[in-house]
N, C-alpha and C positions, 0 to 999 in steps of 0.2 A: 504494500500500500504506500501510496505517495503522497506527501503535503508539503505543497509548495505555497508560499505567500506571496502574494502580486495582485497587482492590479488587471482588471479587465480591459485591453483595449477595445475603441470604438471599432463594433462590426465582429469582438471577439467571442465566441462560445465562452461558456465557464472551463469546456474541457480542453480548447485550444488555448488557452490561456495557461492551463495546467502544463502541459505539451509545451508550449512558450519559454515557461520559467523554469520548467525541471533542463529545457535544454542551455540556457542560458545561466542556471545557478553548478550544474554539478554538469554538464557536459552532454547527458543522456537524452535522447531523439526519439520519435515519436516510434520509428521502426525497431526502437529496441523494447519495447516494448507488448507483451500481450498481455491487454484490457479486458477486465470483466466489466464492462459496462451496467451490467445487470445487478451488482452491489456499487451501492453509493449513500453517502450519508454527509447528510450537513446538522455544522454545532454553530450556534450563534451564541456569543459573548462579548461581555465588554475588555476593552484594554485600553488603559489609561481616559478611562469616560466615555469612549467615544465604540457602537457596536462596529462588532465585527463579525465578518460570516465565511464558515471555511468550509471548502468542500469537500470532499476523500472517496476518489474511487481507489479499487482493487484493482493491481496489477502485478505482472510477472516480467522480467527481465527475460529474455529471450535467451543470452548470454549470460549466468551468472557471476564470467571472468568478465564483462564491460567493463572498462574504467573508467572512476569516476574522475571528475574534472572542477574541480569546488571552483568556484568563482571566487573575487576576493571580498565579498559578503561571508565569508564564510569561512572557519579554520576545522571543521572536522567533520564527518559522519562516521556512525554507527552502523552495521547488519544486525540485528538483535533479533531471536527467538520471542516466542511472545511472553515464556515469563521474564526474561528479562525488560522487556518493554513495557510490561505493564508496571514493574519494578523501577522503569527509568521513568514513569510520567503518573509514579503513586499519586499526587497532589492533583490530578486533572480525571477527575471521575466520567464524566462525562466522554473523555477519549479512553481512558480502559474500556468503556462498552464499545466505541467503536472498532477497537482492536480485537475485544473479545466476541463482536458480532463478525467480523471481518474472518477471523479463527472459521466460527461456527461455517459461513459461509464457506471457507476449502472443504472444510471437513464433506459437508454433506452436496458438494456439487462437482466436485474437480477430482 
């Protein structure tokens, strides 16, 4: 699963927008990519006063060796199992069910 922060260009999908910034923030292209379009989930929250609304489809790296390419926004990522991920975003309740709907989802479709 991917979650990318960005803005919508004008004329942009939510999901070419996603495609946009994961290519732009870590290097990774739409064709490396296979999309479950079929799970998706959005969380609306505040940050610093002001809402905000994120989106989260499921997906698969086509290539597991892709490399990534962080942008200079950025100094690290993580591959995490999902306990550990649930364990890396304990304080955000609302994305442990995404992730643990997201689980359930391989589980019973792929």
């Amino acid at each position: 699963m991917f979650q990318i922060i960005g803005h919508v260009d004008p004329g942009e999908s939510e999901l070419q927008t996603a495609f946009r910034e994961t290519e732009e923030e870590a290097g990774l292209k739409q064709e490396d990519f296979i999309m479950y379009q079929n799970f998706q989930r959005t969380l609306n929250y505040e940050v610093q006063g002001k809402p905000k609304r994120v989106v989260y489809w499921l997906s698969e790296l086509k290539n597991p060796n892709t490399p990534i390419k962080l942008s200079d926004e950025h100094i690290d990522f993580k591959w995490l199992n999902l306990a550990l991920a649930l364990n890396y975003v304990e304080k955000y309740k609302d994305f442990q069910q995404v992730l643990n709907e997201a689980e359930s989802f391989i589980k019973s479709n792929l």
